[in-house]
N, C-alpha and C positions, 0 to 999 in steps of 0.2 A: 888665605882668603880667596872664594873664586869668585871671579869676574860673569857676572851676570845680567844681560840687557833686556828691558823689554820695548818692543815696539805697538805702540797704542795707535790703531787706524783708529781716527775722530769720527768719520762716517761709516764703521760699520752698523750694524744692529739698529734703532731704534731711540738710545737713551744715549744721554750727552756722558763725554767722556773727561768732562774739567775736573770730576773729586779720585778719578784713579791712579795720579800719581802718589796723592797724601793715603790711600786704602793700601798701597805698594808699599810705599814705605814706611806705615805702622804696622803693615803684617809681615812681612819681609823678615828675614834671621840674621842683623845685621852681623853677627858673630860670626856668619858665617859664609855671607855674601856681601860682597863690594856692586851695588847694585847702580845700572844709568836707564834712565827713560825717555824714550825718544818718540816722536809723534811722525806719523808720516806725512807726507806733503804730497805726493803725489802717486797717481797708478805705477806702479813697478820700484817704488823707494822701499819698498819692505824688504824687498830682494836684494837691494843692492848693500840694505845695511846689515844684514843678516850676511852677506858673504865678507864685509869690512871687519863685523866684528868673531867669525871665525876665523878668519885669515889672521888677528890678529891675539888668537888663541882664546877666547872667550870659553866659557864654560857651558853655557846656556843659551840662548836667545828665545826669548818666550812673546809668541804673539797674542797680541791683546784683542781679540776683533773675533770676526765670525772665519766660516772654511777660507774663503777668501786671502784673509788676510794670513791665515794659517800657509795656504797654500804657497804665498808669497816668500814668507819667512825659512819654510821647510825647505825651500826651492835655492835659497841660499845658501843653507847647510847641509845638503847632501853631500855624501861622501865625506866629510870632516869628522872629527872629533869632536866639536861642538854640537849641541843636545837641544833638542825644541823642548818649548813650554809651551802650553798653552794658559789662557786665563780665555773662556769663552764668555763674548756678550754681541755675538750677533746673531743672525735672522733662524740659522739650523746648527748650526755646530755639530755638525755631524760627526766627525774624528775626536772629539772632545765626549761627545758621547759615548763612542765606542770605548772609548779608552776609559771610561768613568772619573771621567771628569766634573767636578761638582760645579752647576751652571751660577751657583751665586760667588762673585768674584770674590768675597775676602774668603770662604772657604775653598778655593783652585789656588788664592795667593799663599794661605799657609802648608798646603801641600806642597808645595816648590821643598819647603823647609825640612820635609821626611820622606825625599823623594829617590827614584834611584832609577837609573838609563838601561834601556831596552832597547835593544833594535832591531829595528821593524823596518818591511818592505816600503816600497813606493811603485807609482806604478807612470809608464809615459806612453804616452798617446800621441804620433806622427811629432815627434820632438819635445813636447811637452810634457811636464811633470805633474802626476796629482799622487793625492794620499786617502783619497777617501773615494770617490766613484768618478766615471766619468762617463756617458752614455748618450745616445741618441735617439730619437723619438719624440713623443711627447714629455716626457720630463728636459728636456732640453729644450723644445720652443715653451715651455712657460717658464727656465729659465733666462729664454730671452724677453719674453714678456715681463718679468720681473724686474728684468734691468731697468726697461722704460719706463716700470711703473714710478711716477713722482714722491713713492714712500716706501719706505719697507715693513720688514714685520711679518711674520706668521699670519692674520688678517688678509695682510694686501697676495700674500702667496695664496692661500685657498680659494680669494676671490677672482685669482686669474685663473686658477685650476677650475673652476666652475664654468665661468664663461669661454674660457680655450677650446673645453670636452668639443663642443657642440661646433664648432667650426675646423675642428683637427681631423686628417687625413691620415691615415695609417700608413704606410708604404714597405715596400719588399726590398731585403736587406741577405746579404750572404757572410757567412762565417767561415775561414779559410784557416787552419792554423794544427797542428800536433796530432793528428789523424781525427779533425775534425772539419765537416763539409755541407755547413746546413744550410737551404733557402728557407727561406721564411717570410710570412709579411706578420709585421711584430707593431704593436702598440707603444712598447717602452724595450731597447736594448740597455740593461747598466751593466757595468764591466767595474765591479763592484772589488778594492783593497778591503777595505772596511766595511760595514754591514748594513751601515742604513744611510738614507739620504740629508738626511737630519731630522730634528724635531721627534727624534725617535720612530721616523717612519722605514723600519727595516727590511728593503728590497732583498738584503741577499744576509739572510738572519745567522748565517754558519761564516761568513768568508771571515777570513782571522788576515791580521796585518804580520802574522809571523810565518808562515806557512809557505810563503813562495810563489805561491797561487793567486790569480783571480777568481771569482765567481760570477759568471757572467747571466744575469738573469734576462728571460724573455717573456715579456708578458705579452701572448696573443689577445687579437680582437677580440671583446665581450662586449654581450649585450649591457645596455646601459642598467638592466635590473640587478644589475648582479653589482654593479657598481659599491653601494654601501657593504655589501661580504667583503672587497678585497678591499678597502679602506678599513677595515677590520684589521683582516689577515695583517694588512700593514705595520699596522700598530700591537697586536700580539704575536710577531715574530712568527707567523706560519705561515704566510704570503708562499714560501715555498712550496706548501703542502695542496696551492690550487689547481684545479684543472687547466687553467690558462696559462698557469706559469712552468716554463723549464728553467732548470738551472744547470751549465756544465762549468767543470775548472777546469783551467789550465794556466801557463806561465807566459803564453806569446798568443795571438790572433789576431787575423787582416780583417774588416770591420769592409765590405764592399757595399754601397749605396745603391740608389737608381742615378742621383743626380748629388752634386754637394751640396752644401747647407750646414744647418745650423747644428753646435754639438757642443756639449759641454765636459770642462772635468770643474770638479770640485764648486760646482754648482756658477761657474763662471763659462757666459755663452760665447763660443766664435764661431765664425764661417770656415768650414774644414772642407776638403775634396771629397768625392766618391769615395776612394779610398783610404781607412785610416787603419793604420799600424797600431798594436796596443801590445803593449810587456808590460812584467811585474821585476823588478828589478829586489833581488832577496837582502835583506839588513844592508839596506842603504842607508840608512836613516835612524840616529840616535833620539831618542824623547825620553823627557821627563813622566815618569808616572808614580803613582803611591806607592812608597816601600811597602811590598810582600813579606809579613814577618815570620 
């Protein structure tokens, strides 16, 4: 029987989290999992029980929540033999995405059931771990505008991406790393494991979580006409393919500022230095995904 945990954060996403323990345990394989459910309590308890219950040899630990909460979990079982799950139901799910993951929960919970481990990079940023992007610019201060907003949801994120445009300041940024030496003054820097930022909005449409590699996407100033084209591009995976955008990969690069501020991984805002250190760290990280037949 394998030992399989999941950790349900109550405030991620949108909708109340009271009927996903009895959806866990009628879709669940009980033949073939010994399954515990545990709710978080506090910022950093995803982490701390994800690393109790591989340390104590667990099979699985599957986060219940949006990247956040993913990030929390995966951040405990790195380097272990213990396997992330996800079951996504929060604001983007981005990693859940990539990985095709089915966003309605009792179809991610029967998946668990015909599942099979993969290992995939991760990537850290001046000490910090993420698994799906992490980058600076304007997708990072309306991450932090998102925190403060008193609601979440898809809604409350495009209505700060609307009101942000128009008061955000572009700023000039250097890339140092593996014979590569760019200045630039950039809109959006994402230093992209995985391919999109969530909600299916895919900044770096090629970057794979097995590869080694990041994709570091740079979206230069444009004019605000052009604006609904690359909220396009966004959403049919070609965002690559614009005149505004460069994309380079590579495995390590020093992220140099004007000034520190505000920066995100995995759609969570901190206050970081001028300068931030970024690596992709290669099959760190075990996860559950749909058996390949």
């Amino acid at each position: 029987m394998k030992r399989i945990a999941f950790i349900i954060n109550p405030i991620s996403g949108t909708k109340k989290k009271d009927k996903l323990p009895r959806l866990i345990q009628d879709n669940i394989d009980t033949s073939e999992f010994e399954c515990y459910i545990h709710f978080t309590e506090y910022k950093g308890h995803g982490r701390e029980m994800a690393q109790r219950f591989a340390n104590e040899g667990y099979y699985a630990v599957v986060a219940v929540g949006g990247d956040g909460t993913v990030n929390e979990v995966a951040g405990g079982l790195i380097g272990t033999p213990t396997a992330l799950g996800i079951i996504p139901v929060g604001s983007g799910n981005g990693l859940a995405r990539h990985l095709h993951i089915s966003m309605q929960p009792e179809k991610a919970i029967r998946m668990l059931n015909h599942s099979e481990i993969i290992q995939a990079d991760y990537g850290i940023e001046n000490g910090k771990p993420f698994f799906c992007t992490c980058g600076t610019g304007f997708d990072a201060f309306i991450s932090s505008e998102f925190a403060k907003a008193g609601k979440r949801g898809l809604l409350t994120y495009i209505e700060r991406m609307i009101t942000g445009y128009f008061g955000y300041k572009s700023e000039h940024y250097q890339l140092v790393g593996n014979g590569i030496d760019i200045k630039t003054k950039a809109f959006v820097i994402t230093f992209a494991n995985a391919s999109q930022w969530g909600n299916n909005a895919y900044i770096a449409p090629h970057a794979s979580i097995q590869d080694g590699k990041m994709d570091i996407a740079i979206l230069s100033n444009f004019p605000l006409i052009v604006a609904p084209s690359l909220a396009l591009q966004l959403f049919t995976k070609t965002i690559d393919k614009d005149m505004f955008m460069n994309t380079l990969k590579t495995d390590k690069i020093k992220l140099i500022r004007e000034h520190e501020g505000v920066f995100h991984y995995d759609g969570e805002p901190v206050n970081e230095p001028a300068e931030i250190e970024i690596e992709i760290i290669r099959d760190g990280l075990n996860i559950l995904t749909e058996k390949r037949f």
